[in-house]
Each structure stands twice: as C-alpha cells, then as structure tokens.
N, C-alpha and C positions, 0 to 999 in steps of 0.2 A: 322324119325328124322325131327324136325318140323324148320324151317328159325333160329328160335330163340338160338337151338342146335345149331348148322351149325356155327353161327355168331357169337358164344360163343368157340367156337372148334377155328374155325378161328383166333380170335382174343386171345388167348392162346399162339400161337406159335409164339416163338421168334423172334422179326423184323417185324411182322407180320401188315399191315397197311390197313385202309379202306377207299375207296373212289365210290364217283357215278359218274364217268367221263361221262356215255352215259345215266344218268337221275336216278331217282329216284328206277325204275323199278329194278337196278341191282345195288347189290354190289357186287364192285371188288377188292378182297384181291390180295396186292401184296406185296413182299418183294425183299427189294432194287431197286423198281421198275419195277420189272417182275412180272407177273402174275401168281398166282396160285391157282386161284378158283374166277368163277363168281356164285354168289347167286343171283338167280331170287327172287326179294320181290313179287314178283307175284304169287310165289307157281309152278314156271316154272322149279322148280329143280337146279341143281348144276354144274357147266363146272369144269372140272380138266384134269391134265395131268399124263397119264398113265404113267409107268418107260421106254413104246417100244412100238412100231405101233402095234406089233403082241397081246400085251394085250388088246388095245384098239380095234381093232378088235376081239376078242372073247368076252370082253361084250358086245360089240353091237352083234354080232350073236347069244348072251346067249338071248338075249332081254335085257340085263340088264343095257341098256345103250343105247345112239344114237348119233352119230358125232353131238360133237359142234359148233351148229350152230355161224358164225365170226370167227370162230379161226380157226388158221393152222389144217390142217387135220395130224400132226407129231405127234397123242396121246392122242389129246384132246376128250373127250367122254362129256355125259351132262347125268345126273343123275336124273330123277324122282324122285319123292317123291314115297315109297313104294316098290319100282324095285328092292332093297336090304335090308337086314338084317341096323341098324343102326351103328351096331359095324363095319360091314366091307365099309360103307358108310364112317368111321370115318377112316377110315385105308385108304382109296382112299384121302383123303383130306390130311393127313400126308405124304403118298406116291407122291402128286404132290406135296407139301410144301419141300419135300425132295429132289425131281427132279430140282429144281428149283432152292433150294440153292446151289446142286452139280454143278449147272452149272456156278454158279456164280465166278469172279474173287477169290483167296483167301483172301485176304483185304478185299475183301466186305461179304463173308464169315464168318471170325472172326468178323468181327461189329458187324452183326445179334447176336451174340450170345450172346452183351453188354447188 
C-alpha cells in the first residue's frame, strides 16, 4: 500500500484531520486531537496503535512491525511498507482510529461522527 492509499484511508474516517507538526517528513492523523497514525512521506512506513500491548508485541516478534519510534511504547508499532498484506495494513489503521475514539470523552465521540 503505497503513502497515497494510507492518506486516502486516513482521510476517510470520520473526524479524521491532517497536520505536519514535526515537518514535512510526517503526516499526522488525528482525531479530536489525539493521534492515530503517523505516515512517513518518506517511504518510512506507518506508526499506529495496537487494541493491547500484548498485540503490539506479537507483530514485532512476527517481524511485522517494530516499536514506534517517539511514541509511548502502550501499542504503538510502525509498519513498513511491504511487512503485510495491504488489506490487513488497512485494518491496523481502522483498529488504531477505533482505539482512539474509544478512548475519547462521549461528547467528543458523538462530534466525530457529525
């Protein structure tokens, strides 16, 4: 799945917003202001947050993933380009987008959905 997927998937899901806070290099989707997926325009791969420590831990042991480098080590993995199928590449970026609104107040929950 090539940046341009990725950014397009991203930018799909509801609430969903884009910024370059730390440069050009990376865009950072977040929604309601939390983050849930950094795209390296570098060709550097994908940061996301796992549902649980224990899943983020098994792709990196699978190889199919490596702790995100900056982020909390609570789930977060970084994804290659090629390191998975793209359909389940897409499922990881919904799965953190998911994670992320779960945790969100309810009020700010219902908005995303406007």
């Amino acid at each position: 799945m090539s940046d341009p997927d990725i950014t397009a998937l991203c930018a799909a899901l509801p609430g969903a917003s884009c910024s370059q806070p730390f440069g050009p290099e990376a865009d950072v989707w977040k929604l309601a202001g939390k983050i849930f997926a950094i795209v390296s325009t570098m060709g550097g791969g994908v940061s996301v947050k796992c549902r649980d420590t224990e899943t983020a831990h098994l792709l990196i042991e699978m190889g199919r993933a490596t702790p995100a480098p900056y982020l909390p080590r609570g789930g977060w993995v970084r994804i290659m380009p090629g390191t998975m199928p793209p359909d389940e590449l897409a499922e990881r970026i919904a799965t953190s987008y998911a994670v992320i609104r779960a945790s969100l107040p309810k009020r700010l929950r219902d908005q995303t959905l406007a």
